[in-house]
C-alpha positions as CSV (number, residue, x, y, z in Angstrom):
1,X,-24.0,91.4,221.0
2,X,-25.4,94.7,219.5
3,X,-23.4,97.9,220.5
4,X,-24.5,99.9,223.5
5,X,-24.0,103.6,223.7
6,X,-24.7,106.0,226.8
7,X,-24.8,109.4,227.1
8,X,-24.0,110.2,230.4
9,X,-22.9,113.6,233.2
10,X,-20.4,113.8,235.6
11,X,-21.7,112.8,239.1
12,X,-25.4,111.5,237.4
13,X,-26.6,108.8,240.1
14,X,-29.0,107.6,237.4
15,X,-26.0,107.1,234.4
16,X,-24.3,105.2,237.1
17,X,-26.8,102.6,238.1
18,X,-27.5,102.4,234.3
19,X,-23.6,101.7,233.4
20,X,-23.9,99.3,236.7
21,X,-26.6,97.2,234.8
22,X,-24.7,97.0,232.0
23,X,-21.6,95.8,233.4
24,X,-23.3,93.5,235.6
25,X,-25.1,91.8,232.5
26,X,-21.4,91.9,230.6
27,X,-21.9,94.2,228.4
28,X,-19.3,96.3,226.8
29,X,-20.7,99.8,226.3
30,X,-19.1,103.2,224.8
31,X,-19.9,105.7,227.5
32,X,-19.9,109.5,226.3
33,X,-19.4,111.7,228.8
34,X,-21.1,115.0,227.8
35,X,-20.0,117.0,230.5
36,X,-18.4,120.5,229.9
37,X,-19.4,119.2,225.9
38,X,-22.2,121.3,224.7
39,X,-21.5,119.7,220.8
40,X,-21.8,115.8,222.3
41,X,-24.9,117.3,224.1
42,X,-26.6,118.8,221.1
43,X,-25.7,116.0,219.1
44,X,-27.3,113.6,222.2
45,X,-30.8,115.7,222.0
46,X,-30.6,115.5,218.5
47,X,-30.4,112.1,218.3
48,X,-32.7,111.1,221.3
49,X,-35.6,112.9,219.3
50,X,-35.3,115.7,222.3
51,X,-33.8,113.7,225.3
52,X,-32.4,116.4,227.9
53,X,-32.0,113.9,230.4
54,X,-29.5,111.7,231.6
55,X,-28.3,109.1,230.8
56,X,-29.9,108.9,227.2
57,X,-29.1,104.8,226.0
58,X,-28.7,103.8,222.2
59,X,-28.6,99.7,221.7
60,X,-28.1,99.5,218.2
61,X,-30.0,102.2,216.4
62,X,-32.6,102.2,219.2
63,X,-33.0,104.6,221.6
64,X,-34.5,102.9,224.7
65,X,-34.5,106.1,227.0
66,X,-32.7,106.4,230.4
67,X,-32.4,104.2,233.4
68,X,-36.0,103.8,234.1
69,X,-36.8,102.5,230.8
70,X,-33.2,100.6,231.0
71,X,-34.2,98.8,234.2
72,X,-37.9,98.5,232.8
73,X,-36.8,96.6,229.8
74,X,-34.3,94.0,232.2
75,X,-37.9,93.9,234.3
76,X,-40.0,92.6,231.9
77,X,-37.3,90.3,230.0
78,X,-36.9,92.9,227.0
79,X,-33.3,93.8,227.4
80,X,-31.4,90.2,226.4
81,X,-33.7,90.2,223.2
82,X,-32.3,93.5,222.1
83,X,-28.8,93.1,223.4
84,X,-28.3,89.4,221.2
85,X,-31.5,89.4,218.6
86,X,-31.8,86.6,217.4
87,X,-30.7,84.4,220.1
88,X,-33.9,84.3,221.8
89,X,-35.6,82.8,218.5
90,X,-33.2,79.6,218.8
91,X,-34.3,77.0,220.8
């Protein structure tokens, strides 16, 4: 399973139904909490391209967004292929 990283804030209703997906797929995530943290928050914008918001998601190398585009991908059947490449391709 490719690594998961979230940025998330103390008391963020969004970073908490995010980390609630996760863990309800079984996935093992890194959470960084950037509260009180204004280096892990510059380093999160720089990294997210700009992201201010929160939660900002990394799987892999990718940066999916937040919890919309989290729950967007797990919508539309996205979110397995880029949790386990390559295990949608067997059959």
């Amino acid at each position: 399973m490719t690594s998961v990283e979230i940025y998330t804030l103390e008391s963020c209703q969004y970073c908490y139904w995010a980390k609630e997906l996760l863990s309800r797929k079984g996935v093992d995530f890194r959470e960084i909490n950037v509260s009180g943290n204004s280096q892990m928050r510059q380093e999160m914008i720089e990294r997210s391209n700009g992201g201010t918001t929160f939660p900002q998601i990394f799987i892999g190398a990718t940066h999916i967004g937040g919890c919309n585009e989290l729950y967007a991908l797990e919508e539309n059947g996205k979110l397995d292929v880029l949790l386990n490449p390559g295990e949608s391709r067997q059959a």
